[in-house]
PAROLUM-555170 format. One record per residue (C-alpha): x, y, z. Coordinates in Angstrom, 3 decimals, always signed. Layout:
# PAROLUM-555170
SITE       xx       yy       zz
SITE        X        Y        Z
...
//
This chain:
# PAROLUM-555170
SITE       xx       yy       zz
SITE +130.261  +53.047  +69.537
SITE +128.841  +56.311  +69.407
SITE +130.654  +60.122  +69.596
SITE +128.897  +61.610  +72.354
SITE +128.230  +65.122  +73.297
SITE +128.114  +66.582  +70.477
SITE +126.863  +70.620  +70.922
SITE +123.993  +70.650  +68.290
SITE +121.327  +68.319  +70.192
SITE +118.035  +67.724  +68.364
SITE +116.407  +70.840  +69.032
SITE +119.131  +73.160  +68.842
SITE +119.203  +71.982  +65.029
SITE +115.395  +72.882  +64.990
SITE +116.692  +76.622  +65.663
SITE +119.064  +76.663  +62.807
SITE +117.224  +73.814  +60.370
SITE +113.762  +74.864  +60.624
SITE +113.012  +73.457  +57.004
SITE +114.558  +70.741  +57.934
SITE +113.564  +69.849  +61.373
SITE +110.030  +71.310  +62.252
SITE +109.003  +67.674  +63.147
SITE +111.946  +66.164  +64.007
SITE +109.986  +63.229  +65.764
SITE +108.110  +62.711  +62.560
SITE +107.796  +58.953  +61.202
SITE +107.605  +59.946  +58.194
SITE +110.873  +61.110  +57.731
SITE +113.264  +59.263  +56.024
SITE +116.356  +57.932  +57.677
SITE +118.647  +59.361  +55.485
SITE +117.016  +62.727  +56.373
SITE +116.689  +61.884  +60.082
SITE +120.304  +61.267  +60.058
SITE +121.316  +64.148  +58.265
SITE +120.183  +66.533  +60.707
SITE +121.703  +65.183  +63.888
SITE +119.730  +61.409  +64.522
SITE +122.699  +60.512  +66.989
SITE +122.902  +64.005  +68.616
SITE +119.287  +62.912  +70.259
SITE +121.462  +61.121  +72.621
SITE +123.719  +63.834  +73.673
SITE +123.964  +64.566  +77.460
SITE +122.476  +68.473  +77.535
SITE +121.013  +71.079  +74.875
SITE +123.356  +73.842  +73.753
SITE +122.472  +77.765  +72.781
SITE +125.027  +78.885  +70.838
SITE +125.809  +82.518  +70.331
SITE +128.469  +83.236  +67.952
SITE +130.625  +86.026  +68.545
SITE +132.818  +86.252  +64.976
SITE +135.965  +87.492  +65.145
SITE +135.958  +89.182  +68.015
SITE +138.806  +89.979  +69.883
SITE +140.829  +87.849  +67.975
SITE +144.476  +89.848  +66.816
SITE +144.966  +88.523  +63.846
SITE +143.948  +86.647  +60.943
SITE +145.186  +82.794  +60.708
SITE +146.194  +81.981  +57.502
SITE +142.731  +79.501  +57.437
SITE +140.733  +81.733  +58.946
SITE +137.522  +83.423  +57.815
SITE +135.438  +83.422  +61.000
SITE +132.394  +85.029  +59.515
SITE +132.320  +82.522  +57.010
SITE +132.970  +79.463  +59.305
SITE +130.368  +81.107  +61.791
SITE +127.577  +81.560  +58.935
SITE +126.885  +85.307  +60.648
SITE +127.861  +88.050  +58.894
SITE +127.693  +90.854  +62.134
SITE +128.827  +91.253  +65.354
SITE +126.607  +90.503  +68.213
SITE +124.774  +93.118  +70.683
SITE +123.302  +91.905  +73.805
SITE +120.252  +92.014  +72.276
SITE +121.182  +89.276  +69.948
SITE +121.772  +87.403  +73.054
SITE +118.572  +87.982  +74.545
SITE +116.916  +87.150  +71.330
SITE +118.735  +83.746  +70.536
SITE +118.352  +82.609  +73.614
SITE +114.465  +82.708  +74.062
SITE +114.252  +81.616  +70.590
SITE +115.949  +78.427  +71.532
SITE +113.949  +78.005  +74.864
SITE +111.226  +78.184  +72.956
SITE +112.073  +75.653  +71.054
SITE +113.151  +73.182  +73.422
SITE +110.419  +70.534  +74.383
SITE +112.497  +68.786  +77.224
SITE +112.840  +70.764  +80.418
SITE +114.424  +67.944  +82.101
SITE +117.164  +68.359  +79.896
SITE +120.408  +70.432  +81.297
SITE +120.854  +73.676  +79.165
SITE +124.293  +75.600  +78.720
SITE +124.821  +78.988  +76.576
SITE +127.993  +78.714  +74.590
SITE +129.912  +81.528  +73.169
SITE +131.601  +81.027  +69.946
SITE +133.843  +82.684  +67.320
SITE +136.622  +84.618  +67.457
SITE +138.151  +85.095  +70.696
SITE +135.632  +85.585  +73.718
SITE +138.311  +87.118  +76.234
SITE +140.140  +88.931  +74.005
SITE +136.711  +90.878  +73.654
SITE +136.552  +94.520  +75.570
SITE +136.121  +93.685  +78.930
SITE +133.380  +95.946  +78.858
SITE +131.514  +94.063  +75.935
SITE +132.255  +90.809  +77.595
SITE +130.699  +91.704  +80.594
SITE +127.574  +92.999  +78.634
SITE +127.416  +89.610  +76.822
SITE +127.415  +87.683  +79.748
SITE +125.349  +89.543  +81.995
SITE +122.434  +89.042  +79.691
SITE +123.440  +84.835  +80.118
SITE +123.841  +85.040  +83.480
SITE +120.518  +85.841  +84.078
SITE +119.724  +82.577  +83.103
SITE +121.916  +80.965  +84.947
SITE +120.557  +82.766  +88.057
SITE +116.570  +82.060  +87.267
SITE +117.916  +78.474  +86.874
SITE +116.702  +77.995  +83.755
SITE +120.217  +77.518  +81.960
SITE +123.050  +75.459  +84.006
SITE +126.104  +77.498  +83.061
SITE +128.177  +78.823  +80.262
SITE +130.936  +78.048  +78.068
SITE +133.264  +80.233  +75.824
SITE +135.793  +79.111  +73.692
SITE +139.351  +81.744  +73.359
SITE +143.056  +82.094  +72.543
SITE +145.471  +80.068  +74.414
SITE +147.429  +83.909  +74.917
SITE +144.018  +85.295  +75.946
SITE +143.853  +83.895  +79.112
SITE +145.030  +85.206  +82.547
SITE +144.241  +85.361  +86.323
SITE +142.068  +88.451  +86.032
SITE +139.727  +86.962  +83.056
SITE +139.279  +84.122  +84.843
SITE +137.754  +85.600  +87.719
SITE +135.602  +87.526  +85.568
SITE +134.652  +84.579  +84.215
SITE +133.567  +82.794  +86.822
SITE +131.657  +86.010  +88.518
SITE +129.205  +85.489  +85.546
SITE +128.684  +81.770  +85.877
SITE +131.314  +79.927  +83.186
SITE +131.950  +76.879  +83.760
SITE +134.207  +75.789  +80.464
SITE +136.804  +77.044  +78.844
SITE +137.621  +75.932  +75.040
SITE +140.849  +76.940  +73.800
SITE +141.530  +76.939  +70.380
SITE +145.013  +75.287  +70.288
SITE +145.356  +73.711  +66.543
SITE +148.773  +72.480  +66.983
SITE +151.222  +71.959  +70.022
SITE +153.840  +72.177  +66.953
SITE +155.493  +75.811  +67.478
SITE +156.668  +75.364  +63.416
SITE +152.591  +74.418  +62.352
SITE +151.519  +77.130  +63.992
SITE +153.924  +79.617  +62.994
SITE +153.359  +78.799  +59.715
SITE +149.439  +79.612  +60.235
SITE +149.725  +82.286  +62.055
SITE +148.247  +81.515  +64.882
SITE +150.228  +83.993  +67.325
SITE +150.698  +81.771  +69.764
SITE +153.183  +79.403  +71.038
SITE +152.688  +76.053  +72.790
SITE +154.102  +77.296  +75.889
SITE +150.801  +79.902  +76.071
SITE +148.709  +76.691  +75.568
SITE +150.116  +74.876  +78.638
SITE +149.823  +78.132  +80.947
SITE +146.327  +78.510  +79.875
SITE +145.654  +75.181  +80.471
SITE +146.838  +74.996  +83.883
SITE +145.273  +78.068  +84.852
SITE +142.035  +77.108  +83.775
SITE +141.822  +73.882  +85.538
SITE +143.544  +75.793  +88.588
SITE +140.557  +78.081  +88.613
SITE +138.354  +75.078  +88.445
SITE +136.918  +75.606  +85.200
SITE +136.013  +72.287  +82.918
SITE +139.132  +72.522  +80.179
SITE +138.223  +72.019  +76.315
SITE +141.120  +72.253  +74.034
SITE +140.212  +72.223  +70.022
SITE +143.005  +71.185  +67.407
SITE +142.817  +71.228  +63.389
SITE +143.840  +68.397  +61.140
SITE +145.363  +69.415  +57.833
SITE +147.253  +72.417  +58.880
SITE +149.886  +73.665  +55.807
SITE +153.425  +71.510  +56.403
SITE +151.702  +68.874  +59.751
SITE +151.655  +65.877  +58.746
SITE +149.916  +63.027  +60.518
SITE +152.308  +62.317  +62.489
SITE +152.375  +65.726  +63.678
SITE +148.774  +65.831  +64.607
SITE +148.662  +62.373  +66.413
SITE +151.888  +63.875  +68.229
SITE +149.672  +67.005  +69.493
SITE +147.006  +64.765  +70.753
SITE +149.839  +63.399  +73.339
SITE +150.783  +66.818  +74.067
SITE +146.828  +67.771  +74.694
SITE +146.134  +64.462  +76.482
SITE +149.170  +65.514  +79.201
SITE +147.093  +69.077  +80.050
SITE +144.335  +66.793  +81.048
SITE +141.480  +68.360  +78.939
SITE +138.031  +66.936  +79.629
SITE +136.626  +67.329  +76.235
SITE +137.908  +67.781  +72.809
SITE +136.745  +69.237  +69.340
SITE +138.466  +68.054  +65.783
SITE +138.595  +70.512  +62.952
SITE +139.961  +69.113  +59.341
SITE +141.359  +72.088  +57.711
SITE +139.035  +73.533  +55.175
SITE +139.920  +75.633  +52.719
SITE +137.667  +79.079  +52.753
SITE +137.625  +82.130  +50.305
SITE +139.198  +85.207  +51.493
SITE +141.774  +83.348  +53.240
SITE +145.387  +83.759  +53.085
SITE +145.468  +79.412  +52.913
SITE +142.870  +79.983  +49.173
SITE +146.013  +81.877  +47.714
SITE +148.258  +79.117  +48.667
SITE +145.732  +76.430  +47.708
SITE +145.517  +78.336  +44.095
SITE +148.817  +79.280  +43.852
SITE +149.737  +75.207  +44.276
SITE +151.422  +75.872  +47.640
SITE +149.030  +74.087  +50.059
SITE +147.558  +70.490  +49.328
SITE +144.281  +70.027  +51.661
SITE +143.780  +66.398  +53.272
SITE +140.986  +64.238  +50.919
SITE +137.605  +63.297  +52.614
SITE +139.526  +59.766  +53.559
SITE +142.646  +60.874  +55.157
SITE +140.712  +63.132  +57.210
SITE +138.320  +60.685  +58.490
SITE +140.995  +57.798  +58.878
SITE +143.068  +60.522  +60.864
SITE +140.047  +61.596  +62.873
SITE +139.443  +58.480  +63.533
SITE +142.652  +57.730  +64.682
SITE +142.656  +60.869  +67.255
SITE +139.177  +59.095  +68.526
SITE +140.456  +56.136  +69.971
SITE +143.639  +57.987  +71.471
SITE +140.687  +60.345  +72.781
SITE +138.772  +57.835  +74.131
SITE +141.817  +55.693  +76.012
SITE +142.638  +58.800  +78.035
SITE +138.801  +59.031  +78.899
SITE +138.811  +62.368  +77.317
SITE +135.731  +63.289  +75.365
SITE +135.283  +64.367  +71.812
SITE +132.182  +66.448  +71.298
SITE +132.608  +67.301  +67.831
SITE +134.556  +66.676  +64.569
SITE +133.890  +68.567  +61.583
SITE +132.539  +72.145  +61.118
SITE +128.885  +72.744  +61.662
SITE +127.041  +73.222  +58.445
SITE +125.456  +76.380  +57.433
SITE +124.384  +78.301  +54.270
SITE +128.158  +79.067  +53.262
SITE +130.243  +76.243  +55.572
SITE +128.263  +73.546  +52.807
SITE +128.999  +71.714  +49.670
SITE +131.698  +74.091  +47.546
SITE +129.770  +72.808  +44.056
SITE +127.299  +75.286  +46.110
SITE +127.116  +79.003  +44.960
SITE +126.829  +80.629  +48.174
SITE +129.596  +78.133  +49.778
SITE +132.698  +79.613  +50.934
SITE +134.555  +76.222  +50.909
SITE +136.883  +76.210  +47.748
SITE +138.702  +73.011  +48.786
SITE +139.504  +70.402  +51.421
SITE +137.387  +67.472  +53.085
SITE +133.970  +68.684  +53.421
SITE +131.455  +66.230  +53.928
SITE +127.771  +67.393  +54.589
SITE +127.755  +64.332  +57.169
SITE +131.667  +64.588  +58.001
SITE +131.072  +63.676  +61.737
SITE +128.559  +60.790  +60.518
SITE +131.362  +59.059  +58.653
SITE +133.919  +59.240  +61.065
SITE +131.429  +57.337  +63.417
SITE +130.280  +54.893  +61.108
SITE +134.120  +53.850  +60.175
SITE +134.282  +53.536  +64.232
SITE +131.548  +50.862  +63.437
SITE +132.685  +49.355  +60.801
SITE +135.984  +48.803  +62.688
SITE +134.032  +47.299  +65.613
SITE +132.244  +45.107  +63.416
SITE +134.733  +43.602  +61.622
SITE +137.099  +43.102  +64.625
SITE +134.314  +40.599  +65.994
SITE +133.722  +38.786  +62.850
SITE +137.336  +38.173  +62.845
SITE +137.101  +36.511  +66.907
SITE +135.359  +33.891  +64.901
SITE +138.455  +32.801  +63.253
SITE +136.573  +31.221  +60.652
SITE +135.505  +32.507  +56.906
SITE +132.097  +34.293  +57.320
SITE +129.606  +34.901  +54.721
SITE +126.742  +35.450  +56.575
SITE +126.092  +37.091  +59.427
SITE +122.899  +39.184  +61.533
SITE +123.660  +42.351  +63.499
SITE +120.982  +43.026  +66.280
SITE +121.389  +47.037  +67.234
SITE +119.475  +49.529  +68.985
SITE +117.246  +51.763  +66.141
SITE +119.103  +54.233  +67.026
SITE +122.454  +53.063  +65.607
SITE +120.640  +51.230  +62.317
SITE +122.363  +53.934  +59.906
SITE +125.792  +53.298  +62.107
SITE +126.050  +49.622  +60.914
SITE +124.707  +50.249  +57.453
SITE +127.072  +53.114  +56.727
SITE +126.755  +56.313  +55.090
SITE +125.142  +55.438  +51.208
SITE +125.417  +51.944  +52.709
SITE +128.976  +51.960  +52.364
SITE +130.231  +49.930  +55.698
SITE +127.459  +47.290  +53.495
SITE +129.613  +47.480  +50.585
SITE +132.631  +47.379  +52.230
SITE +131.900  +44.337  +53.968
SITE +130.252  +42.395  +50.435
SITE +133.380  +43.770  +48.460
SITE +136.192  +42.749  +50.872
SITE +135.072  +40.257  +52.247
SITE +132.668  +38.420  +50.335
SITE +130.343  +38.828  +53.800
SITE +126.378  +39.422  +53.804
SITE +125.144  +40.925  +56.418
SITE +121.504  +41.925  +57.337
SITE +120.571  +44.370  +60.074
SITE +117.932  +44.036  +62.882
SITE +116.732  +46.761  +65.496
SITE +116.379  +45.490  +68.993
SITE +114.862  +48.502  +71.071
SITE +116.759  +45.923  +73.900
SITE +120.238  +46.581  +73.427
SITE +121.872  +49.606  +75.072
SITE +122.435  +52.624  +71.655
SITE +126.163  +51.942  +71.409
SITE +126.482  +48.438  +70.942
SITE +124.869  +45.033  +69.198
SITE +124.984  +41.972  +68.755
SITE +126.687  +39.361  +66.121
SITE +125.155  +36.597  +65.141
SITE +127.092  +34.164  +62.661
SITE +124.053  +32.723  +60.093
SITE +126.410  +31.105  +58.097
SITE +130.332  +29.847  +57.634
SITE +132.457  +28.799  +55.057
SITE +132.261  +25.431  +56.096
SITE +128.318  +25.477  +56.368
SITE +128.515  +26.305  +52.491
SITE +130.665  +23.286  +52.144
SITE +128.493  +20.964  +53.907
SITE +125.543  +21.998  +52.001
//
């Protein structure tokens, strides 16, 4: 099982990790390292310049929001910017084979002054016309959308849409400010795939007063607008934020790492049954989107995990695993898994936990083999030893 798609593909993390990352492809690098900067994301489908626009032509501010915090850029962008980020990530990019998209994000791209937009996007375009970039993608308001921005839209090569929706609950997002209603969210949503654009919706777990419930009840309400891809968001906590003052003042309790991955999770496989795609869960890291014990973070509180998407995947695993041990309908204790290299740190679980898990419920030892055969995404179970073998001994 693996969360595909996901926008930060091995080289765009080059661009923003260069201490990290400036031999990605290096066997010397450790796989806790490896996996910590995107290992699985060397399987996504196309590479991804992003260009964050923060807080523009967004209204208002949502109770969570700090979008130059979340963003990790502190100014607005020129079309210079545009220019520059782009070659930078060309530059970077070793696989021409691989599609490339630009992708707009922060705040709220067609809210923007039309003029501005059209500056932004003429610089893309250009791109897109040379053929050396497929297409573009900007994520907006559900409230921000209409017939007319649409067709400027497409003039300059766009070819998705994200909206960020949050909740289809019309309380939730009162209560966060958002500004807009569910209704907006299902006439943006129709327009967009009316206008042939690919539609992305993105939704939050964790907002103040949803409850679980409430968020698996959105994903039905998402799943009905036929979206082709989907982002998750737990709700973090971030300084300067109308949601820190309830957080200190005792108002607002933010989800623990657990409940937001066992949630996540959940909104996976209701993803994945309507075929619809989740590229991303969890904020992208940066210098101030990190660990709050950090003095330059801007996370006070909530479930941040410097591997947040990581753990949501291996629990997908461990899930998979342990459903086919139990086929066996007999008491393992020792069992091989054959998997792809690619998916070794997938089976063995973040700090070896899905290891642990497995020893400490269930008394079960497993060891781990890579098979360069089998297809990233799956493996194989092989039973070494049952119950009844120990018996017999």
């Amino acid at each position: 099982m693996r969360i595909s798609g996901k926008d930060f593909e091995e080289n765009s993390i080059k661009a923003y990790f260069p201490h990290l990352t400036s031999n990605f492809n290096n066997p010397n690098l450790t796989d806790e390292l490896r996996n910590k900067i995107g290992k699985e994301i060397k399987m996504s489908e196309k590479y991804i310049i992003p260009i964050f626009v923060p807080h523009l032509g967004c209204p208002n501010n949502c109770t969570f929001c700090n979008q130059k915090s979340i963003s990790g850029q502190m100014k607005n962008v020129t079309k210079d910017d545009v220019k520059e980020t782009i070659e930078q990530f060309l530059h970077n990019f070793k696989n021409d084979s691989i599609e490339k998209e630009i992708a707009f994000f922060g705040g709220s791209f067609t809210g923007i002054e039309t003029r501005m937009q059209e500056e932004l996007l003429s610089v893309a375009y250009e791109y897109v016309k040379k053929g050396i970039v497929t297409g573009i993608r900007v994520s907006t308001r559900p409230d921000y959308i209409d017939k007319e921005k649409l067709k400027l839209l497409k003039k300059y090569g766009v070819k998705t849409i994200e909206l960020g929706v949050q909740s289809t609950n019309d309380y939730i997002l009162k209560q966060s400010k958002r500004g807009h209603t569910f209704e907006d969210v299902k006439k943006a949503s129709k327009l967009i795939r009316r206008y042939r654009f690919t539609l992305g919706h993105q939704m939050m777990i964790g907002l103040p007063e949803s409850t679980r419930l409430d968020e698996l009840n959105t994903a039905k309400d998402l799943a009905k607008l036929k979206p082709k891809i989907v982002r998750l968001y737990p709700v973090l906590v971030i300084k300067n934020t109308e949601l820190e003052k309830s957080y200190v003042d005792g108002k607002y309790e933010p989800l623990t790492v657990t409940q937001a991955v066992e949630t996540c999770k959940e909104l996976y496989y209701f993803f994945e049954k309507k075929k619809i795609k989740v590229i991303r869960i969890g904020l992208q890291n940066t210098d101030l989107i990190s660990n709050p014990e950090n003095i330059e973070s801007e996370v006070v509180a909530g479930p941040y995990h410097e591997a947040f998407g990581q753990l949501v995947e291996d629990s997908i695993w461990y899930d998979n695993i342990l459903n086919k041990i139990k086929k066996f309908n007999t008491k393992v204790i020792e069992a091989e898994i054959e998997v792809n290299p690619l998916n070794v740190n997938n089976v063995i679980g973040h700090k070896k936990e899905n290891l642990k898990k497995l020893k400490e419920t269930y008394d079960l030892e497993v060891k781990v083999k890579q098979n360069s055969n089998i297809k990233p995404g799956n493996f194989n179970l092989n039973i070494l030893k049952t119950y009844k073998d120990f018996l017999d001994e």
